[in-house]
N, C-alpha and C positions, 0 to 999 in steps of 0.2 A: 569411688573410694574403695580402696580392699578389706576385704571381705574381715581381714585380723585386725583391724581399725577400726572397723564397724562393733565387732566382736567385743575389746577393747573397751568400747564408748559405752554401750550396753553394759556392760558388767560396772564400769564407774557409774553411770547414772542411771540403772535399773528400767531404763525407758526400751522398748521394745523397737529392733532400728526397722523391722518392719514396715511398721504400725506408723513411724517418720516417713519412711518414703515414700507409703502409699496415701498419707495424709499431705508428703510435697508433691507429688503427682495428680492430686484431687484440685490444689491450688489452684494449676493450666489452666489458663481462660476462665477465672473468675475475676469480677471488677471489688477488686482489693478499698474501692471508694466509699461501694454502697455500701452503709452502716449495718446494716442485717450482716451482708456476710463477713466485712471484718469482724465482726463479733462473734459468726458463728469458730473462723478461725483461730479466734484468739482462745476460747471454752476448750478448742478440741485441742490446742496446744497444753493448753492447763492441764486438762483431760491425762490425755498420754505423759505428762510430767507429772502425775499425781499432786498436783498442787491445785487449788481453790485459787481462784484469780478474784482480788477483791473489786468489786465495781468500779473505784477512785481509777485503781492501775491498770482495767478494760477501757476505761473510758478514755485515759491516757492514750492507750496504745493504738486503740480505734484512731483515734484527730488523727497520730501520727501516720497511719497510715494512709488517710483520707488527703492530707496534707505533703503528701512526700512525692519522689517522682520513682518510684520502687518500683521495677517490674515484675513479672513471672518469674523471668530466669534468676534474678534475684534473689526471691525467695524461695524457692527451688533450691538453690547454692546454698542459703541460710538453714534451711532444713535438713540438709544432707551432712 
């Protein structure tokens, strides 16, 4: 992605595009299944979105992921 896009995204939603890439790159080679870590990923996305992730919509997104056939590069893509 270029560099005035990234620029762009950051100034609309105040999220550091850093701070996303180096948390899509953390992703690689973790099993998106086990409930510990989807949940760790789910906080740290809240986290960098300044938002509070209510339990109801963690625990939502958790199954989803547990239940999906979603890869790395996927979410990698979705991050960037």
């Amino acid at each position: 992605m270029d560099q005035e896009m990234l620029k762009r995204i950051e100034k609309q939603t105040g999220v550091d595009m850093r701070a996303v890439t180096k948390l899509a790159n953390a992703v690689g080679g973790k099993d998106l299944k086990d409930e510990r870590t989807a949940r760790q990923l789910v906080r740290q996305v809240g986290k960098l979105a300044g938002k509070r992730v209510p339990k109801q919509t963690e625990d939502m997104i958790v199954k989803m992921l547990q239940n999906s056939n979603i890869s790395e590069s996927t979410i990698k893509k979705m991050m960037k």
